[in-house]
C-alpha positions as CSV (number, residue, x, y, z in Angstrom):
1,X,81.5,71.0,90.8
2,X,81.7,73.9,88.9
3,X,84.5,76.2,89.2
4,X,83.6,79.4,91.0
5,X,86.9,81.4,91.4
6,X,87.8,80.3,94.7
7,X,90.3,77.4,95.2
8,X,92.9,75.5,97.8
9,X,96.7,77.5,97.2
10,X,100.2,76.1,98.3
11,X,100.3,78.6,101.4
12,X,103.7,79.9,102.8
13,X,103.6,80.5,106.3
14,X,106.1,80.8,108.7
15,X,108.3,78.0,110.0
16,X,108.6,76.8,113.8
17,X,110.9,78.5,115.5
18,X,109.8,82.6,113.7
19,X,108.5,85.1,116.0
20,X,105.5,85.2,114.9
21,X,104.2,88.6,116.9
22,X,107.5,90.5,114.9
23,X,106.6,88.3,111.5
24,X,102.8,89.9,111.2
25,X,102.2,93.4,110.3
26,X,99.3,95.2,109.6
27,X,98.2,96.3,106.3
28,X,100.5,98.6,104.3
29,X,97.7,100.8,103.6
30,X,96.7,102.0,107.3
31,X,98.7,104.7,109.1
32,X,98.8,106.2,106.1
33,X,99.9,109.2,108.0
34,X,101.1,108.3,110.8
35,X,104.7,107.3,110.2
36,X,105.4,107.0,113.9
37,X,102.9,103.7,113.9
38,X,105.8,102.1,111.3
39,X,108.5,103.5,113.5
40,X,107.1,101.5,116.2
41,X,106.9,98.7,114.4
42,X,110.4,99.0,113.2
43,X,111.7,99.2,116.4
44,X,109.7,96.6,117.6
45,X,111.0,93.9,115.1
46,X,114.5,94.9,115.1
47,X,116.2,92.6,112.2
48,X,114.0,89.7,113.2
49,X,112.1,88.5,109.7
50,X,109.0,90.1,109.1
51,X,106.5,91.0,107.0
52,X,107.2,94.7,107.6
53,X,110.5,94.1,104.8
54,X,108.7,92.7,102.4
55,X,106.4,94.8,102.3
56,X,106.0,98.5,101.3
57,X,103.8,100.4,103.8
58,X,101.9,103.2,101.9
59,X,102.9,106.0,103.8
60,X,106.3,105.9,102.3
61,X,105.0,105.9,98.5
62,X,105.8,108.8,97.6
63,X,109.1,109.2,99.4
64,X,112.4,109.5,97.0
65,X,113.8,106.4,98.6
66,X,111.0,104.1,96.8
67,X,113.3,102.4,94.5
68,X,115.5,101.7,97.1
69,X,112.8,99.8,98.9
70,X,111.0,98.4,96.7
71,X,114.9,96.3,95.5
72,X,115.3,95.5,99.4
73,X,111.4,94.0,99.5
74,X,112.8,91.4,96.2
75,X,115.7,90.8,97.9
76,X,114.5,90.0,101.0
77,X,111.5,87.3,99.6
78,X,114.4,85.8,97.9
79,X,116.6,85.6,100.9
80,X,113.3,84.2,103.4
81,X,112.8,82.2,100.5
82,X,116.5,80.9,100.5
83,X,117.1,80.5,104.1
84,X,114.0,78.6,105.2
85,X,111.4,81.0,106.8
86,X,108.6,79.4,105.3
87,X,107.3,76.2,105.2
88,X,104.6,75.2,102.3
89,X,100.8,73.9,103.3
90,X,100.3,72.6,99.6
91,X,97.1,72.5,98.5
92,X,95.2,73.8,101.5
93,X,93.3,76.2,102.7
94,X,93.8,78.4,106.1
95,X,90.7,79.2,108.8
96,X,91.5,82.2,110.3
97,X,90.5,83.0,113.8
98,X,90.8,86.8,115.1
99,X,90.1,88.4,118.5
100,X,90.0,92.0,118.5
101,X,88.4,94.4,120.6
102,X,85.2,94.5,118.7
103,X,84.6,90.3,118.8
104,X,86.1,87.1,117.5
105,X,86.1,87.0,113.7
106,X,86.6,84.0,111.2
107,X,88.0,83.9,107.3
108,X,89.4,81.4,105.1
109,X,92.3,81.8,103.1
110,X,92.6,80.6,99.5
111,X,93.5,81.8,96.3
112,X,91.0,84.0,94.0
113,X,91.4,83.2,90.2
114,X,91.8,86.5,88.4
115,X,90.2,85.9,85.0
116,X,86.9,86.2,87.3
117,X,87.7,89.9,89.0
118,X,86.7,93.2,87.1
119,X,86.9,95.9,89.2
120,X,85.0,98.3,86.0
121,X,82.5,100.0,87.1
122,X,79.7,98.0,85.1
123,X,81.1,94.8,86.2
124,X,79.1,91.9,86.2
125,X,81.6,89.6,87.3
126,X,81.5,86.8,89.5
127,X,84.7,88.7,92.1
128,X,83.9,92.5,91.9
129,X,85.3,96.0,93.8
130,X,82.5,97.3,96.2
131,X,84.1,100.6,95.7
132,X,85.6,102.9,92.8
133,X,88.7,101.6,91.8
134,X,90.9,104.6,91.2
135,X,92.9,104.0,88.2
136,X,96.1,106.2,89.2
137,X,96.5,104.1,92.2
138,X,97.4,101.0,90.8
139,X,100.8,101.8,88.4
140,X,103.1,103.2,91.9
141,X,101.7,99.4,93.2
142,X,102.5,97.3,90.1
143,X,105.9,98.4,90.6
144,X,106.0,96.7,93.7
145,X,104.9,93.5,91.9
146,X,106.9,93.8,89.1
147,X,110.0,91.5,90.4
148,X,108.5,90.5,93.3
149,X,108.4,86.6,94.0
150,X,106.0,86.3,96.4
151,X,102.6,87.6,97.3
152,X,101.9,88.8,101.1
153,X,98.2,89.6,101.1
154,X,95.9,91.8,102.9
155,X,92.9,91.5,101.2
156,X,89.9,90.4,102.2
157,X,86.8,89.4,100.5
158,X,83.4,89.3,101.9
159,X,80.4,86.4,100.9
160,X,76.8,86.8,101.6
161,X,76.3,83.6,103.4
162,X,73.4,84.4,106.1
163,X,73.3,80.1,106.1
164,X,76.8,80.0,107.4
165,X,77.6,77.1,105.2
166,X,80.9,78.2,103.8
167,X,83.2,79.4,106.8
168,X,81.1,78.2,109.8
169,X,81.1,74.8,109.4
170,X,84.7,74.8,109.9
171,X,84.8,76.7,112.7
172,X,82.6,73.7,114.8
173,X,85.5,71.5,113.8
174,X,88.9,73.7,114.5
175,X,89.5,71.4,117.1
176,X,90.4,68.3,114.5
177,X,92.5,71.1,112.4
178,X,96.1,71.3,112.5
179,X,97.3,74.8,113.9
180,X,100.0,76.4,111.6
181,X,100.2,79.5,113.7
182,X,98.5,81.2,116.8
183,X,100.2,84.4,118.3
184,X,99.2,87.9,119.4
185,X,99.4,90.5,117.0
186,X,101.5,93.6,117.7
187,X,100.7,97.3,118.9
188,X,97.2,96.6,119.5
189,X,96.1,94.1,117.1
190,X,94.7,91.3,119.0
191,X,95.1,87.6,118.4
192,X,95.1,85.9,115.3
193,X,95.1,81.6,115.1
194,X,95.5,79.3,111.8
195,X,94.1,76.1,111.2
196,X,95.4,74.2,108.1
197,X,92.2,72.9,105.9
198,X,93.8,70.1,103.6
199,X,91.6,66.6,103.7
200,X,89.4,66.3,100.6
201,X,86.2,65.8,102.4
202,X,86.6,69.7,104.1
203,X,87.7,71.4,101.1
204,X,84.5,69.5,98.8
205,X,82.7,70.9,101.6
206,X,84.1,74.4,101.0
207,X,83.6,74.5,97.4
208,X,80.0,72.9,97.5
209,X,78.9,75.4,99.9
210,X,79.4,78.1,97.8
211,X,78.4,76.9,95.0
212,X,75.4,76.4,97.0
213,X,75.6,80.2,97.0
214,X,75.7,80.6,93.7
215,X,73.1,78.3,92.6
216,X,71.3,81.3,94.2
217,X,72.0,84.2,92.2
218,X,70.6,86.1,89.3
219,X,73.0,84.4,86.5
220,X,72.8,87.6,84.8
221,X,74.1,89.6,87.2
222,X,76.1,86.8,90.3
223,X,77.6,89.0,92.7
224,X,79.6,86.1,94.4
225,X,83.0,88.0,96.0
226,X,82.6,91.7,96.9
227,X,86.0,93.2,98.2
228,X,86.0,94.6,101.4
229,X,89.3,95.6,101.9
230,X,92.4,95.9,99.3
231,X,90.2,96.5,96.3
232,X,93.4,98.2,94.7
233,X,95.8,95.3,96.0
234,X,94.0,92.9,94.2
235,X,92.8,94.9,91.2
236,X,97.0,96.0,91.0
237,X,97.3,91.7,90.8
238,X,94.5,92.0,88.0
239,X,96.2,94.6,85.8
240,X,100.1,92.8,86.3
241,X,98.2,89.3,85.3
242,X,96.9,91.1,81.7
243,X,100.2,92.2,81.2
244,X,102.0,89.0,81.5
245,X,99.3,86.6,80.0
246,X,100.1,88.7,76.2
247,X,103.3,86.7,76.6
248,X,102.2,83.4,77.3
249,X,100.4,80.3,75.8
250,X,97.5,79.1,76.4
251,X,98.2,76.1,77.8
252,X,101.0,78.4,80.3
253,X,97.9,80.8,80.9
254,X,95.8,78.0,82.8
255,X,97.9,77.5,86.1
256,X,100.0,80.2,85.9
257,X,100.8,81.3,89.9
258,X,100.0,85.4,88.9
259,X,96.7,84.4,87.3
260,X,95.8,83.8,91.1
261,X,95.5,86.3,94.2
262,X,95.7,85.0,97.4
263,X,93.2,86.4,99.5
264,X,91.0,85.7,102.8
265,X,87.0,85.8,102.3
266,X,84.9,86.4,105.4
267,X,80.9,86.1,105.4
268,X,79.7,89.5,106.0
269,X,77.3,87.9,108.5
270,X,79.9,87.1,110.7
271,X,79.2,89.0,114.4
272,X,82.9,89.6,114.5
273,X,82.5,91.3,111.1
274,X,81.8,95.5,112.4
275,X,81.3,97.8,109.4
276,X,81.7,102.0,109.8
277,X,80.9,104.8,107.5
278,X,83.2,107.0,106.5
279,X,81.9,110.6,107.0
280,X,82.7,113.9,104.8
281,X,84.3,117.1,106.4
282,X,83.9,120.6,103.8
283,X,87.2,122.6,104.6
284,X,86.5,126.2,103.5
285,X,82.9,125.7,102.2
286,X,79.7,127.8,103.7
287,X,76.1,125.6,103.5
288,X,74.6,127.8,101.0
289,X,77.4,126.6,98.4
290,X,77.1,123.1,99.8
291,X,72.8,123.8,99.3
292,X,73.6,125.1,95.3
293,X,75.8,122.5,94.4
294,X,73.9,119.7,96.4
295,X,70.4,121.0,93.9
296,X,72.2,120.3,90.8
297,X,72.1,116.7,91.6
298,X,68.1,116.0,93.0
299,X,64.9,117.5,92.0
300,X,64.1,118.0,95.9
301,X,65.9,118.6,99.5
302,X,63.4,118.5,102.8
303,X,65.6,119.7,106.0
304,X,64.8,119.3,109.7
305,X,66.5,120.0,113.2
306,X,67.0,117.3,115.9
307,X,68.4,117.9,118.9
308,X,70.4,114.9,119.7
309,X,72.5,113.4,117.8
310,X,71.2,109.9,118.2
311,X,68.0,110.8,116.8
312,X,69.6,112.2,114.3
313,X,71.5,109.0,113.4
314,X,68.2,106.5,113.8
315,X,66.1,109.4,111.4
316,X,68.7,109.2,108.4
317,X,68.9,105.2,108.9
318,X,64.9,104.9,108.2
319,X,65.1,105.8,104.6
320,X,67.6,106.0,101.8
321,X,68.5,109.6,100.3
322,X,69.3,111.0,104.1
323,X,72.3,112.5,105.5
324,X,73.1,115.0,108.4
325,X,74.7,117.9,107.6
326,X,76.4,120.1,110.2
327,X,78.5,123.3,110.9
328,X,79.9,125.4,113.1
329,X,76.3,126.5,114.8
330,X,76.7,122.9,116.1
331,X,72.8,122.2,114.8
332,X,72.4,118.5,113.3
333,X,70.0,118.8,109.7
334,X,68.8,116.5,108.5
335,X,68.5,116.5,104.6
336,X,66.6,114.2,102.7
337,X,66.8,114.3,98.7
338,X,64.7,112.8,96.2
339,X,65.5,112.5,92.4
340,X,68.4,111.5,92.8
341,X,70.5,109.7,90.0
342,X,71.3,106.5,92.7
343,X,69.6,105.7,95.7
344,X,72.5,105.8,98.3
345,X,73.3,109.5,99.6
346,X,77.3,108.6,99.8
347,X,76.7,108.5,95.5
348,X,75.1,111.8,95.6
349,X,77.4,113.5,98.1
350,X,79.9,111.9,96.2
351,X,79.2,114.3,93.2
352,X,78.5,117.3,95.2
353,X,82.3,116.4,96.5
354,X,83.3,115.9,92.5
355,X,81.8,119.2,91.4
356,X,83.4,121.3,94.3
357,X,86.5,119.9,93.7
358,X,86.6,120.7,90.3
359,X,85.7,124.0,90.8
360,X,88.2,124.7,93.8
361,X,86.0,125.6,95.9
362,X,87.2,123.9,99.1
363,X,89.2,120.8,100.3
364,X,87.4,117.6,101.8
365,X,88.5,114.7,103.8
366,X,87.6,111.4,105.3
367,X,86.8,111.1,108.5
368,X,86.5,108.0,111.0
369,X,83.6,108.4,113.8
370,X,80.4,110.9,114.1
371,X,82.0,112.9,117.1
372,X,85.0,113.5,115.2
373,X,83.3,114.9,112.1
374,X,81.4,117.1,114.2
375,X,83.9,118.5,116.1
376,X,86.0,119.1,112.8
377,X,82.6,121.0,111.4
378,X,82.7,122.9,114.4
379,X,85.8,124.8,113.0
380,X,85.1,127.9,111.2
381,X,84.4,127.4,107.7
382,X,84.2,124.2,107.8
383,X,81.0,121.7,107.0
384,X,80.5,118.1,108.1
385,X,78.4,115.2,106.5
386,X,77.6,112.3,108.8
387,X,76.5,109.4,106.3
388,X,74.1,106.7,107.4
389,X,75.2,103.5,109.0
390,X,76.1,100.1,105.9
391,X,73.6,97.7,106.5
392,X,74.7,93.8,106.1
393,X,71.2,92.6,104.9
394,X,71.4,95.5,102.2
395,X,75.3,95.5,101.1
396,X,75.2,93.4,98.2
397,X,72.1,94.6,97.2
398,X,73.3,98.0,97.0
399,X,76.1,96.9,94.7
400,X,73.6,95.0,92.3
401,X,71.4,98.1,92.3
402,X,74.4,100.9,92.1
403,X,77.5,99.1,91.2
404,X,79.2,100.0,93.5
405,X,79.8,102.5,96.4
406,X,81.9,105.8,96.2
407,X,85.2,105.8,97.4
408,X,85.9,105.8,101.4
409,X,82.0,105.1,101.8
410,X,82.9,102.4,104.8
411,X,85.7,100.4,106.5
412,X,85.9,97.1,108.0
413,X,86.7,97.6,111.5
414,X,89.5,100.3,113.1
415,X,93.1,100.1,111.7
416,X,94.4,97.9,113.9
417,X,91.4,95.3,113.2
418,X,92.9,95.3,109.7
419,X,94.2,92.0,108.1
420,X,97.6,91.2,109.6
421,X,99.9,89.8,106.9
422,X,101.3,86.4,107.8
423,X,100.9,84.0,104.7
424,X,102.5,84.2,101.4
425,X,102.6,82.4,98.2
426,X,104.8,82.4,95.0
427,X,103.8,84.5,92.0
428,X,106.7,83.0,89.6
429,X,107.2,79.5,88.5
């Protein structure tokens, strides 16, 4: 078969005996400000071994203790390592099964082969970032990969399998599957249970099905891996793997462990799968700045009122270009552009953000849930922009047509429906 980028790893994952509801922790990059969440946690854990010390939550980047973290987080994989916390499922891959409050989810874990992933942003790649990857993001993370010996990952990768030949299929056989772990997830986070994929006859399955995929696609342009969560995670493993293939051979560049990410792809036609836009509050901006700027960027803006706010969301659903824009009056407009440079209105808000920006003329954030934005735009000064809903059937559409979407266009569920870590592998030989 041919080889696609997706392949069986030598998976660490805890031994019997580890508590496995203080071993997983959500993703380093939620909370981000919310450093009571990791207090919690802390607390929670006590000195039991955990995820939570090998990793580096993000809300304590910038803090002036970062070196001083970073040398516990290699000293503690080396001492797990040393003392017998995990045990190795060579060659295998891992069918995840997650409740959470929005449904019962499924993902397989397996390593992603990085010669494969650009995360430019006129990438043609087979593995590629769904979002802008911000450059400055990724140095403050390759220093946390720099000496580390192990990979704990959160990322997750979504397929466009509307068949459900990849994932699925294993899921009607769990019951045959050895269990390597099955515990509720802390502060919130559900249930998580992993069944070990190892005979030949599953895996051949795994990698025929999507090459099935594949066999699919435009070979000029095969979108087969869109991130969906830790684009900058796995494009940090990207840049560290350029680095340290300078200094080896060719023959040493083949299997080399950092020339691989360990990751978990989902089928983003999975019920359990929920996406959520991301919606734009102004801080300090008045709509007739908003109208100017927003003008520089179509050749046409048509506005209208609706009442209710769920007719307001179903009219900027029917057709591409719409967006609701909303201050302290409390009215919900409804603009619709034409001309514009890309057809998804997160690109051209995107620009009316860059421009404004660039010109100090306010401060914007991102905002989780309708409600919320509106009551933020409520505030005086202030402006909100409700985005229309991501559409499965269109998502990897919209990347072939557009590249890619802006930055904080959608998320994958609430924070604590986030990827727990749990598995690991080794990045060294």
């Amino acid at each position: 078969m041919k080889d696609l980028g997706f392949s069986p790893a030598d998976i660490l994952v805890p031994r019997e005996g580890i508590d496995l509801e203080k071993w997983a922790v959500v993703a380093c990059d939620q909370f981000t400000s919310d450093r009571s969440y990791w207090k919690k946690a802390e607390e929670f854990i006590g000195d039991a071994p955990s995820t939570l010390y090998i990793t580096l939550p993000e809300v304590y980047l910038e803090d002036d203790d970062k070196k001083e973290r970073i040398a516990s987080i290699d000293e503690n994989m080396e001492k797990y390592l040393d003392n017998g916390v995990f045990r190795t499922l060579e060659s295998s891959f891992v069918l995840v099964e997650r409740r959470t409050e929005t449904g019962t989810r499924y993902g397989l874990v397996g390593k992603l082969d990085l010669e494969e992933y650009d995360y430019s942003p006129d990438s043609l790649s087979l593995i590629r970032a769904t979002e802008g990857t911000i450059l400055s993001r990724i140095p403050p993370r390759k220093e946390i990969r720099k000496n580390a010996v192990l990979e704990v990952p959160h990322i997750m990768v979504l397929i466009s399998d509307p068949e459900r030949s990849v994932i699925e299929r294993l899921k009607e056989k769990k019951g045959e599957l050895e269990t390597v772990y099955d515990t509720d997830l802390m502060l919130g986070g559900g249930h998580i249970t992993g069944y070990r994929v190892s005979s030949h006859e599953d895996i051949e399955g795994v990698l025929s099905a999507i090459e099935g995929i594949y066999n699919g696609l435009d070979r000029s342009n095969p979108l087969l891996f869109a991130m969906g969560d830790g684009n900058h995670s796995l494009a940090t493993a990207k840049s560290s793997w350029e680095d340290m293939k300078r200094t080896l051979s060719e023959d040493e560049r083949k299997d080399h462990p950092a020339r691989f990410a360990l990751v978990e792809i989902e089928n983003i036609f999975d019920e359990g799968l929920m996406f959520e836009p991301i919606h734009r509050v102004f801080f300090g901006l008045g709509k007739e700045r908003f109208d100017s700027t927003l003008g520089r960027f179509c050749s046409d803006i048509r506005k209208h009122e609706e009442k209710i706010l769920d007719d307001a969301v179903k009219a900027i659903n029917e057709k591409p270009g719409r967006f609701i824009v909303t201050d302290k009056s409390g009215k919900l407009m409804v603009y619709e552009t034409e001309g514009t440079e890309k057809s998804l209105s997160a690109w051209t808000i995107q620009s009316v953000i860059d421009t404004l920006l660039d010109e100090d003329a306010c401060r914007v954030d991102y905002i989780h849930g309708k409600n919320e934005t509106i009551a933020l735009a409520g505030e005086d000064g202030n402006l909100g922009i409700i985005l229309p809903d991501i559409h499965k059937e269109t998502f990897f559409e919209a990347i072939l047509r557009d590249k890619a979407y802006p930055r904080k266009t959608f998320s994958i569920g609430h924070a604590e429906e986030k990827r727990y870590y749990m598995e690991a592998r080794r990045i060294v030989r």
